[in-house]
TIDO-915803 format. One line per field, with one value per residue (C-alpha): x, y, z; residue number from 1; residue in one letter. Coordinates in steps of 0.05 Angstrom, whole numbers. Layout:
BEGIN
east <- X | ...
north <- Y | ...
up <- Z | ...
pos <- NUM | ...
code <- A | ...
END
This chain:
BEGIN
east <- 0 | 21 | 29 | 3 | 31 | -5 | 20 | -56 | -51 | -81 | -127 | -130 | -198 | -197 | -249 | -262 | -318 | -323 | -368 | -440 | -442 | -487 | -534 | -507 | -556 | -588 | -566 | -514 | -498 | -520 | -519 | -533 | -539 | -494 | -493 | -442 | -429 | -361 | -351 | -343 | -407 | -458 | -516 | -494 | -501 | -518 | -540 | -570 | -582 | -593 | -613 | -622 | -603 | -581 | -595 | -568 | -635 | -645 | -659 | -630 | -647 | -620 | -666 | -659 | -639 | -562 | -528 | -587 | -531 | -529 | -458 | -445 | -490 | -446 | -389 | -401 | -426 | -362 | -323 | -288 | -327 | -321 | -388 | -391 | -433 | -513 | -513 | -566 | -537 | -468 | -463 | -465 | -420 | -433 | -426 | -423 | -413 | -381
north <- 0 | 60 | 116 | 189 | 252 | 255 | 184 | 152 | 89 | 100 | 47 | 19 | -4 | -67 | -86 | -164 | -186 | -270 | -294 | -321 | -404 | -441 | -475 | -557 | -613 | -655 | -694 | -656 | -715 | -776 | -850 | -901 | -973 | -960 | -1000 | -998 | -1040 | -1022 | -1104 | -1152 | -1178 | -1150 | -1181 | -1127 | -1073 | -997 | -979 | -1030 | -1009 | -931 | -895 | -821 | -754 | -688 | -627 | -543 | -528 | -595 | -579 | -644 | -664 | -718 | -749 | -799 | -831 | -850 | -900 | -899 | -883 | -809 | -785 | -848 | -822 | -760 | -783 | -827 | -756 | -729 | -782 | -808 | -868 | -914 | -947 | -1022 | -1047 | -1064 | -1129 | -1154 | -1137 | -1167 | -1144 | -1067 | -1028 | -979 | -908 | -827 | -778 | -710
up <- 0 | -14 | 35 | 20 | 51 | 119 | 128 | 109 | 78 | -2 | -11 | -81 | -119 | -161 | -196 | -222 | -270 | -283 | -337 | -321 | -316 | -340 | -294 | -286 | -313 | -259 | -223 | -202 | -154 | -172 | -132 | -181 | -150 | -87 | -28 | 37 | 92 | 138 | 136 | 79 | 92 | 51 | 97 | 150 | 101 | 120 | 45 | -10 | -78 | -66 | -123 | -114 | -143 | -115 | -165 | -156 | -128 | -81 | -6 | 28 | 103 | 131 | 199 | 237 | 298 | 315 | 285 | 230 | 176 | 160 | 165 | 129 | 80 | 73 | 76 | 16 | -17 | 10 | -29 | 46 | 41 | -30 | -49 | -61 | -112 | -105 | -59 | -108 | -174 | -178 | -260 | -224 | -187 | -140 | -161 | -134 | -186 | -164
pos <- 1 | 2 | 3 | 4 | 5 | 6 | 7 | 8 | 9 | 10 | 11 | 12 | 13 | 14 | 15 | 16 | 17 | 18 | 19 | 20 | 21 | 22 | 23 | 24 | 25 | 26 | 27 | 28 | 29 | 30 | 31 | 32 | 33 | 34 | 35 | 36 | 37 | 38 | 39 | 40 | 41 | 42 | 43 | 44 | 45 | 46 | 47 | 48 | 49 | 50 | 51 | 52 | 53 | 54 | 55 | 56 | 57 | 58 | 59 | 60 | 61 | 62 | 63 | 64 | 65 | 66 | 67 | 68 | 69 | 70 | 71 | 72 | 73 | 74 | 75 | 76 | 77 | 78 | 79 | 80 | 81 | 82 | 83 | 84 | 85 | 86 | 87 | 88 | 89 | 90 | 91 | 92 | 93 | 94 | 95 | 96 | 97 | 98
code <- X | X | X | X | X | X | X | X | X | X | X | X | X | X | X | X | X | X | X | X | X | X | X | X | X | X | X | X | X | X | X | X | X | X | X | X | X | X | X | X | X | X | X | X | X | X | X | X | X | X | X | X | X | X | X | X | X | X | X | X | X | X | X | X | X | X | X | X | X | X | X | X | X | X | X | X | X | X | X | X | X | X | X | X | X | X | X | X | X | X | X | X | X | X | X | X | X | X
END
């Protein structure tokens, strides 16, 4: 910064401009066949074959009561957690798009 001649700080103004986006195409977030289960058995599974979609203008709540799966949930959305594949569809695997 630079300094004036009453020893005042001169402030400089910047100014930015960024182009308009265009709006993403649903699902923005997609779950397509995903199941989980923090074992190798899939009979002890949190999540079986969840198929769901999470668009721009989505409002999302997540209820329930503990241990009923819904930081898991997030953290799959997060990407922390890797989905297996649907427990009942061994042809599919288990997939979050970001």
């Amino acid at each position: 910064m630079a300094v004036g001649d009453w020893g005042l700080a001169l402030q400089r103004t910047f100014a930015f401009s960024f182009p308009d986006c265009d709006k993403l195409p649903p699902p923005v977030m997609p779950f397509d066949d995903v199941a989980f289960s923090y074992t190798a058995d899939m009979a002890a599974a949190i999540y079986k074959c969840v198929n769901l979609g999470v668009d721009c203008d989505s409002r999302v709540a997540l209820v329930g009561p503990n241990g009923a799966g819904k930081s898991t949930l997030l953290k799959l959305m997060a990407g922390e957690l890797d989905p297996s594949g649907c427990a009942f569809l061994s042809l599919l695997s288990g997939a979050v798009s970001r």
